[in-house]
C-alpha positions in Angstrom: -178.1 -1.5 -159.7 -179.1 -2.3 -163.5 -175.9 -0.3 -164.6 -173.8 -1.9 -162.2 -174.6 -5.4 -163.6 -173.8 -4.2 -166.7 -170.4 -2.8 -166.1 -169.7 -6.0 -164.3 -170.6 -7.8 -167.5 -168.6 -5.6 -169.7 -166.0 -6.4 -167.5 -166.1 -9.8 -167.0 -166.9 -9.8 -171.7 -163.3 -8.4 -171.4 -161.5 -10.1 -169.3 -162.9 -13.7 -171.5 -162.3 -11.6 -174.8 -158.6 -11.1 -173.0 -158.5 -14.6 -172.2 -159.3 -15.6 -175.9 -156.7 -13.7 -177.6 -154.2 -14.6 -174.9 -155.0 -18.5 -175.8 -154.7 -17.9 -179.3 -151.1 -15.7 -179.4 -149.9 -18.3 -177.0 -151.1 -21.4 -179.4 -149.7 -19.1 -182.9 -146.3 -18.6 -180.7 -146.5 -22.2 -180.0 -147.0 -23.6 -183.5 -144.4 -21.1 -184.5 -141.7 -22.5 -182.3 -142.4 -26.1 -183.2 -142.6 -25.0 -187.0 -138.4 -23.8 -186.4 -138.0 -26.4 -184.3 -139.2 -28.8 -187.1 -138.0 -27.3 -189.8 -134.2 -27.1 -188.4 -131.9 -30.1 -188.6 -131.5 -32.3 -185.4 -127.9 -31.8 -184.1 -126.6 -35.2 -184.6 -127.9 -34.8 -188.3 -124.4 -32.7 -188.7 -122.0 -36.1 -187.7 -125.3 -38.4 -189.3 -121.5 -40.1 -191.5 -119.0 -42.2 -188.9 -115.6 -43.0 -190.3 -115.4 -40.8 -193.3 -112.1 -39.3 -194.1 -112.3 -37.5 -197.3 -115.8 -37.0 -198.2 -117.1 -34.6 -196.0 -119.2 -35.6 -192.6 -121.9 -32.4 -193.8 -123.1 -34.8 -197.0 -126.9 -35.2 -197.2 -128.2 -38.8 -198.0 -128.7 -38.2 -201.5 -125.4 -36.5 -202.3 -124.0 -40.2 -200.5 -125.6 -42.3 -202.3 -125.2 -40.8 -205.5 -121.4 -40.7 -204.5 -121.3 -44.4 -204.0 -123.4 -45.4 -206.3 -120.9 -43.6 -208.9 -117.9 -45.8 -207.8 -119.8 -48.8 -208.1 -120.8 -48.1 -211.9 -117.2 -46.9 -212.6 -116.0 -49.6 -210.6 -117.8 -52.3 -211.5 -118.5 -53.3 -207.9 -120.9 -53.5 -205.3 -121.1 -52.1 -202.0 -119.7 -55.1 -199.9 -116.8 -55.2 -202.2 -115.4 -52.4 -200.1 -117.5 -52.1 -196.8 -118.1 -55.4 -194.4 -121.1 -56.9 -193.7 -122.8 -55.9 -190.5 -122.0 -59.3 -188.5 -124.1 -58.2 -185.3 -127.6 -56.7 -186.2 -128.6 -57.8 -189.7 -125.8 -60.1 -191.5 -127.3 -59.0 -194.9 -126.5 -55.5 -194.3 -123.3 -53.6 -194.8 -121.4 -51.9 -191.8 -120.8 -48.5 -193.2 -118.2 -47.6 -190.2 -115.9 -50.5 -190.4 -112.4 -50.7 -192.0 -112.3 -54.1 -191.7 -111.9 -54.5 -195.5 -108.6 -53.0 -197.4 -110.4 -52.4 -200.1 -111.9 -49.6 -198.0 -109.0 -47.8 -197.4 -107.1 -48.2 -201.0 -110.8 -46.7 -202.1 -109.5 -43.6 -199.7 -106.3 -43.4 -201.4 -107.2 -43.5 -205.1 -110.2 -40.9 -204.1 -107.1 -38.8 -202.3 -105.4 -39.4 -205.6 -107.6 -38.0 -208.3 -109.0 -35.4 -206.2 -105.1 -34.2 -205.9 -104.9 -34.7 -210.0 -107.7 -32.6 -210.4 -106.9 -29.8 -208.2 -103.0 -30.0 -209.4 -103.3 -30.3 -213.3 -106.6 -29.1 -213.8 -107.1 -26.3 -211.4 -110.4 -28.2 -211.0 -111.7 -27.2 -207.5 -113.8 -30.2 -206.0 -115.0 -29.2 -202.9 -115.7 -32.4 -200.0 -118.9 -33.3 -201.4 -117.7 -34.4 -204.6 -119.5 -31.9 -205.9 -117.7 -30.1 -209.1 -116.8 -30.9 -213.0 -113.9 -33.8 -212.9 -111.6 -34.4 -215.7 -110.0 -37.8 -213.7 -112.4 -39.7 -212.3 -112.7 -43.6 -211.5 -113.9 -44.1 -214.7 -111.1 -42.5 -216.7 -108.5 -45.3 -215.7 -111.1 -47.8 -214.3 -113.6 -48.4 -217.6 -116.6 -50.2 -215.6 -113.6 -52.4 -214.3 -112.5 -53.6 -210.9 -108.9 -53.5 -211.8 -107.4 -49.8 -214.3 -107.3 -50.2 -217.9 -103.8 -49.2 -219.0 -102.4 -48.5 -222.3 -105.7 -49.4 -224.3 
């Protein structure tokens, strides 16, 4: 009767030693998934940009800000010289989506423009980020000025 008790307990030491190791793969599988999970963009991430036309939808934060933060410098501007102010949530914010300003949309056209100039004539290749050496930029007809400095 002694050895039976004992078998039963080596039994019943298994099955919990079973159980353990079942609880810990399924909380390392776990931790694994919500490590991928984490670590891979959310889908709306990819079309994070609304109404952007040339520079391309796939631009982190950074690379954006840097971008815009270029024209202003070579522009001499600010942000609300070419995008409206958000009228509906926070008037002291700028609405990022709207074309309610032209400025916006000649900003499209002389980006269009030089990246043209610099593929054409320079066999520069730009790619949609902005990313790449420019030999015509803002600045090269701009100066820090709102309006192009010619023939100085």
């Amino acid at each position: 009767m002694a050895e039976k008790k004992g078998t039963a307990r080596k039994k019943n030491e298994v099955t919990h030693m079973q159980i353990k190791k079942l609880v810990v793969f399924t909380g390392i599988s776990l931790l694994t998934v919500l490590g991928i999970l984490s670590a891979k963009p959310p889908e709306n991430e990819k079309s994070r940009w609304k109404n952007v036309r040339i520079i391309s939808k796939n631009t982190s934060e950074d690379e954006m800000e840097q971008i815009m933060e270029s024209f202003n410098r070579q522009l001499g501007v600010v942000c609300i010289y070419c995008h409206a102010l958000n009228q509906k949530d926070d008037p002291h914010k700028s609405n990022f989506e709207s074309d309610e300003k032209p400025a916006k949309n000649k900003a499209r056209k002389m980006l269009s423009m030089t990246l043209f100039l610099n593929r054409k004539y320079f066999g520069t290749d730009i790619n949609n980020r902005l990313a790449g050496m420019k030999k015509i930029w803002c600045s090269t007809c701009h100066r820090g000025l709102l309006k192009p400095v010619i023939n100085q």
